[in-house]
KEKE-3310 file (N, C-alpha, C; in steps of 0.2 Angstrom, whole numbers, plus 5000, padded with zeros to 4 digits):
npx = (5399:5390:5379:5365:5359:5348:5342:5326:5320:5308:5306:5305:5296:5279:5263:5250:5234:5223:5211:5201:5205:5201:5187:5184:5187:5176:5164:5167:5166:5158:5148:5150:5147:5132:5127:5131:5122:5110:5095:5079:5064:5051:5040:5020:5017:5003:4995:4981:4973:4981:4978:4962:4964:4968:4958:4949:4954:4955:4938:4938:4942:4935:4924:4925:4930:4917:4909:4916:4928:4943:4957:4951:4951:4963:4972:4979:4988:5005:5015:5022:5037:5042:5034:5024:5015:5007:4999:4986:4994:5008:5021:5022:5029:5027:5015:5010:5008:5000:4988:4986:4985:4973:4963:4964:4958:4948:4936:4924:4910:4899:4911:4918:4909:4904:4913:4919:4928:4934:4941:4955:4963:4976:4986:4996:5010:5023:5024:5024:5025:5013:5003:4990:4979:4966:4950:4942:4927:4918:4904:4897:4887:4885:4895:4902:4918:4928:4942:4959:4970:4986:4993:5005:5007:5013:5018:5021:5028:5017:5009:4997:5002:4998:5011:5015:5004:4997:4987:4973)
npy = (4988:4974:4969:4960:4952:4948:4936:4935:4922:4917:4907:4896:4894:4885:4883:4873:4868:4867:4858:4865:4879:4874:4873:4885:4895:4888:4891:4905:4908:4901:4910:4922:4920:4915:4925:4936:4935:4940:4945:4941:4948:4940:4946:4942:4942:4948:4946:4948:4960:4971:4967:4968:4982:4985:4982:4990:5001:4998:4999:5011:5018:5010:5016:5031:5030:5027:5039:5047:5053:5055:5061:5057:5041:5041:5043:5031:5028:5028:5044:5045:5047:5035:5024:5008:5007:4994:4990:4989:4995:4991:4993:5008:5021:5030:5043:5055:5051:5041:5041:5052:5045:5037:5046:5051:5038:5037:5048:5054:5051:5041:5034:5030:5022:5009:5003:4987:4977:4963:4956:4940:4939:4939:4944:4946:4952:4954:4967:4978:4975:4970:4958:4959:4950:4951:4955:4967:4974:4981:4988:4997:5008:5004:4994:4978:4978:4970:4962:4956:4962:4961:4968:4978:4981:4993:4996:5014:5027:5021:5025:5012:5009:5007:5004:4996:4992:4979:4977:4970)
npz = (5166:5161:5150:5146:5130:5121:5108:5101:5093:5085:5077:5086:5093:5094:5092:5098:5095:5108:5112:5119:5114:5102:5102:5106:5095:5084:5090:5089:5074:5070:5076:5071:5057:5056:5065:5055:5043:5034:5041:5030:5032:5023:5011:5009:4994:4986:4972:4968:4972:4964:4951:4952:4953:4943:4932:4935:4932:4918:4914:4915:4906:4896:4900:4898:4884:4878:4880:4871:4874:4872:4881:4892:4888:4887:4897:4904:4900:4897:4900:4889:4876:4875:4875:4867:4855:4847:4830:4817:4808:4813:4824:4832:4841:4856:4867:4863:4847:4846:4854:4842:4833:4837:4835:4822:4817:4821:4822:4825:4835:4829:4823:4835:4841:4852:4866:4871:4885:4889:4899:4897:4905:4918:4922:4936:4938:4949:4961:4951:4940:4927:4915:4903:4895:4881:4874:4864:4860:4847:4844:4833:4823:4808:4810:4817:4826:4831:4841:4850:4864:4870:4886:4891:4909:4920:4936:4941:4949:4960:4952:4939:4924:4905:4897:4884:4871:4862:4850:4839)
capx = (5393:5389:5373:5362:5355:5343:5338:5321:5321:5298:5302:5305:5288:5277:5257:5249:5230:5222:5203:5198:5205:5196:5179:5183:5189:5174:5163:5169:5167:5149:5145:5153:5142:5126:5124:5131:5119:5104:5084:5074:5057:5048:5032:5020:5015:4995:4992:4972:4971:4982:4972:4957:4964:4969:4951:4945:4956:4953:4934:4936:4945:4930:4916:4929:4929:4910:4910:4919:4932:4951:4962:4950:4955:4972:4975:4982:4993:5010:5012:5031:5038:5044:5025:5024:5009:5008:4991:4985:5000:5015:5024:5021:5031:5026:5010:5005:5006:4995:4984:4985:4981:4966:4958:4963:4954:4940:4935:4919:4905:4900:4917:4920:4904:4902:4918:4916:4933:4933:4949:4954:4969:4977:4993:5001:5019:5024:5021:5024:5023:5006:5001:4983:4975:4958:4947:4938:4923:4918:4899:4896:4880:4888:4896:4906:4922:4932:4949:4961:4973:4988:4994:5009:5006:5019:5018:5026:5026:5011:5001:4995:5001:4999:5016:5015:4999:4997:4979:4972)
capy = (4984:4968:4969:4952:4954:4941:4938:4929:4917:4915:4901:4890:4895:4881:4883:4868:4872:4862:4856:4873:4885:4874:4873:4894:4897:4884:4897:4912:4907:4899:4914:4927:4916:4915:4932:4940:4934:4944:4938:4944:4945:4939:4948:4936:4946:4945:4951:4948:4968:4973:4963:4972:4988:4986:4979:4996:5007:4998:4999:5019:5018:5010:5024:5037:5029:5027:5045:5051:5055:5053:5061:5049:5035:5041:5045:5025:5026:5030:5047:5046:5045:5026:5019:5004:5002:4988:4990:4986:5000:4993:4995:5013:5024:5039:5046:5058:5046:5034:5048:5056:5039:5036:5052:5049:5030:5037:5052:5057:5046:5035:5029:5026:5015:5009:5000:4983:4973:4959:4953:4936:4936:4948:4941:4951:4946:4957:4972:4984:4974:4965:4957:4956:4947:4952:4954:4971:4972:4990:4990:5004:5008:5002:4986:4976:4978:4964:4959:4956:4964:4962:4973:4979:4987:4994:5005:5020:5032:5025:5024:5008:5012:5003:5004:4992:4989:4976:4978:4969)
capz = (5167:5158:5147:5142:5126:5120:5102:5101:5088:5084:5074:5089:5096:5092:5093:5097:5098:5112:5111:5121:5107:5093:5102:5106:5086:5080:5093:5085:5067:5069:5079:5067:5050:5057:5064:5049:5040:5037:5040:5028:5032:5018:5012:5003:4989:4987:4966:4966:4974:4957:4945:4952:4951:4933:4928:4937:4925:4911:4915:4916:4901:4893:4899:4894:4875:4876:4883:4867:4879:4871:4886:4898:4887:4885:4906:4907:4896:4898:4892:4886:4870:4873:4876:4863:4853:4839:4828:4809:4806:4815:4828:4833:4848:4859:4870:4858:4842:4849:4855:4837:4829:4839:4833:4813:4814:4824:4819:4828:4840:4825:4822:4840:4844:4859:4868:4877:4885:4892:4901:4897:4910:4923:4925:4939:4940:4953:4964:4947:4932:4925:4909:4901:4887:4884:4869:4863:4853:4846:4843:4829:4819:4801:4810:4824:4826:4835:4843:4854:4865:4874:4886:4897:4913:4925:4941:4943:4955:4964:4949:4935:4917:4899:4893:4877:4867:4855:4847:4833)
cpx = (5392:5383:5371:5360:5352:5341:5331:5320:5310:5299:5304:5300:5284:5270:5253:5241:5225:5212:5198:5196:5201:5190:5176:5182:5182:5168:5161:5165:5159:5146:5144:5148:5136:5121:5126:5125:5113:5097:5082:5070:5053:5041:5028:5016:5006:4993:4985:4970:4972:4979:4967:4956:4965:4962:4949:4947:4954:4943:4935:4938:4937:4924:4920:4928:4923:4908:4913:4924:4941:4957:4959:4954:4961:4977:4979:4987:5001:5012:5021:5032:5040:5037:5025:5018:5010:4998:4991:4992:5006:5016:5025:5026:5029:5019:5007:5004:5001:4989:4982:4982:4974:4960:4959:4958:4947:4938:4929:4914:4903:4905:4919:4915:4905:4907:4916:4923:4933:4940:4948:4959:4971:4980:4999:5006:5022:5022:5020:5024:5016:5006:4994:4983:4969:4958:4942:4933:4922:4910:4897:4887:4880:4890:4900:4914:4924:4941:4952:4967:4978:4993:5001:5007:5012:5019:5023:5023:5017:5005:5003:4994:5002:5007:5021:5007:4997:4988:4979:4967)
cpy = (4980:4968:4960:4954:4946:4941:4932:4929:4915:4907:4894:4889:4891:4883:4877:4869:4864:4863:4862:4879:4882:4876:4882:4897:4893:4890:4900:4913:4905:4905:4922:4924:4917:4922:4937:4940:4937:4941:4942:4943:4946:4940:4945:4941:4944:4950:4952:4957:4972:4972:4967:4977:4989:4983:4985:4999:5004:4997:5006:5020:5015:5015:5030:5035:5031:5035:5050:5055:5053:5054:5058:5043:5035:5041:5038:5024:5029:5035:5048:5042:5036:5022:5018:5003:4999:4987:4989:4989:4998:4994:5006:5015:5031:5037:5048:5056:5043:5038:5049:5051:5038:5040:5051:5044:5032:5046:5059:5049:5042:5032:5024:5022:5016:5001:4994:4980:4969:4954:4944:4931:4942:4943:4946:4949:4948:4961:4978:4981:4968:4965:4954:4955:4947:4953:4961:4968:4980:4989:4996:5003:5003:4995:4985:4974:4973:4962:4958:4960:4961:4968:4972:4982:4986:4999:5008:5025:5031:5022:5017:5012:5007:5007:5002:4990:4986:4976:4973:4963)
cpz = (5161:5157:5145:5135:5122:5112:5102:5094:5087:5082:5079:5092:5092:5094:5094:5100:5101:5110:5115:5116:5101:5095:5103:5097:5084:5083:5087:5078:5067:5070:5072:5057:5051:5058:5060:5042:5039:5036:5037:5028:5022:5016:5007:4999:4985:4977:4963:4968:4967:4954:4946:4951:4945:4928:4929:4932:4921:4910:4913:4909:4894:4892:4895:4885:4873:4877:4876:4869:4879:4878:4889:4897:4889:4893:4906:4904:4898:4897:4891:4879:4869:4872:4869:4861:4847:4839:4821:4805:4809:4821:4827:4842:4852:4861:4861:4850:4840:4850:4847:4831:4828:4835:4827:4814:4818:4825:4822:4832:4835:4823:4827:4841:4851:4861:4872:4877:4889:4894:4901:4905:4911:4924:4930:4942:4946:4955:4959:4941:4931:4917:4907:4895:4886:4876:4869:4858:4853:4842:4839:4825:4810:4802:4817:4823:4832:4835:4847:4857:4868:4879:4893:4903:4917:4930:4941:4946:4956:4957:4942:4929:4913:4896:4886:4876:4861:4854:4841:4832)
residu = (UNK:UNK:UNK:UNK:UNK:UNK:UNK:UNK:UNK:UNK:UNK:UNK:UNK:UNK:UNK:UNK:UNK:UNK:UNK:UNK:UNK:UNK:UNK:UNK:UNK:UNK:UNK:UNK:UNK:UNK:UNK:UNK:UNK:UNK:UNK:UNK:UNK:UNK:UNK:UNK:UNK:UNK:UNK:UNK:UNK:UNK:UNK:UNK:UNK:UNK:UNK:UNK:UNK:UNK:UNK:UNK:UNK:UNK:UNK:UNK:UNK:UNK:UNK:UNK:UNK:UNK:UNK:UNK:UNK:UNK:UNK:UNK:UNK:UNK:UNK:UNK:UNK:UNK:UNK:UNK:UNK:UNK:UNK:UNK:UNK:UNK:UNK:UNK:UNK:UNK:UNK:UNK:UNK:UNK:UNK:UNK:UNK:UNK:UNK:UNK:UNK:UNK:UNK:UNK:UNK:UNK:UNK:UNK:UNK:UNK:UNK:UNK:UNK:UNK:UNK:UNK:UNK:UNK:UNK:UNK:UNK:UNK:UNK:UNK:UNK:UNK:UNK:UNK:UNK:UNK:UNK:UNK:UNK:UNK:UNK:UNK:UNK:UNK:UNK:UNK:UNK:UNK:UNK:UNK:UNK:UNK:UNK:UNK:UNK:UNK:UNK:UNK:UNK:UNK:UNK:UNK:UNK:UNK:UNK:UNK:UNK:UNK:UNK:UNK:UNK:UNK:UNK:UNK)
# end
């Protein structure tokens, strides 16, 4: 019995792609770009709410000074050793530093006076980070203390904290 056997040789196979398969492949390809693509819905970020809420703290932060009230003051603050403050002293690092400063330069209720701030700018750049520029005065019985701040804030978990404070 006499067998055929065939070799198939591809490279005589020619492909020649007719105006169906481009408009199928052109198809495909549009189809396959388009809906890979993802839609992000874009939420417009409204920072007047933040702003307001960080006047509110640094509001409580005031009655708390007038109050004679260092852990009130100090609630906004960051409490970790990285929180930045810059004061007549330097650059300074840490919670309880900052905290321990407070209480050397103000000593008792006539050192602290009576706190007033007045934001000059509430720049809230995003949904977690703001920047103020504002101006204290410190009302005492002997004299008026005066100057200005700037200030980092950052949320974290949830809540509005000073992170860096330049004073002077």
């Amino acid at each position: 019995m006499k067998r055929n056997c065939y070799i198939w040789d591809a490279s005589e196979i020619t492909m020649k792609p007719t105006p169906f398969f481009n408009s199928v492949l052109f198809t495909c390809l549009f189809s396959l770009i388009f809906f890979s693509c993802e839609k992000k819905q874009v939420e417009k970020f409204d920072p007047q709410p933040q702003a307001a809420k960080i006047e509110s703290l640094m509001h409580e932060q005031q009655v708390s000074w007038n109050e004679n009230d260092f852990p009130g003051f100090m609630l906004h603050y960051w409490n970790h050793d990285s929180l930045k403050f810059v004061g007549s002293r330097g650059l300074n690092y840490g919670w309880q530093t900052t905290l321990d400063n407070y209480k050397k330069s103000y000593p008792d209720k006539a050192a602290m006076g009576t706190l007033k701030f007045t934001n000059l700018m509430i720049d809230v750049m995003d949904s977690t980070n703001a920047f103020v520029i504002g101006k204290f005065e410190l009302f005492r019985t002997a004299d008026t203390l005066s100057g200005h701040y700037t200030l980092l804030w950052k949320k974290m978990n949830g809540h509005w904290l000073i992170v860096a404070d330049h004073s002077s």
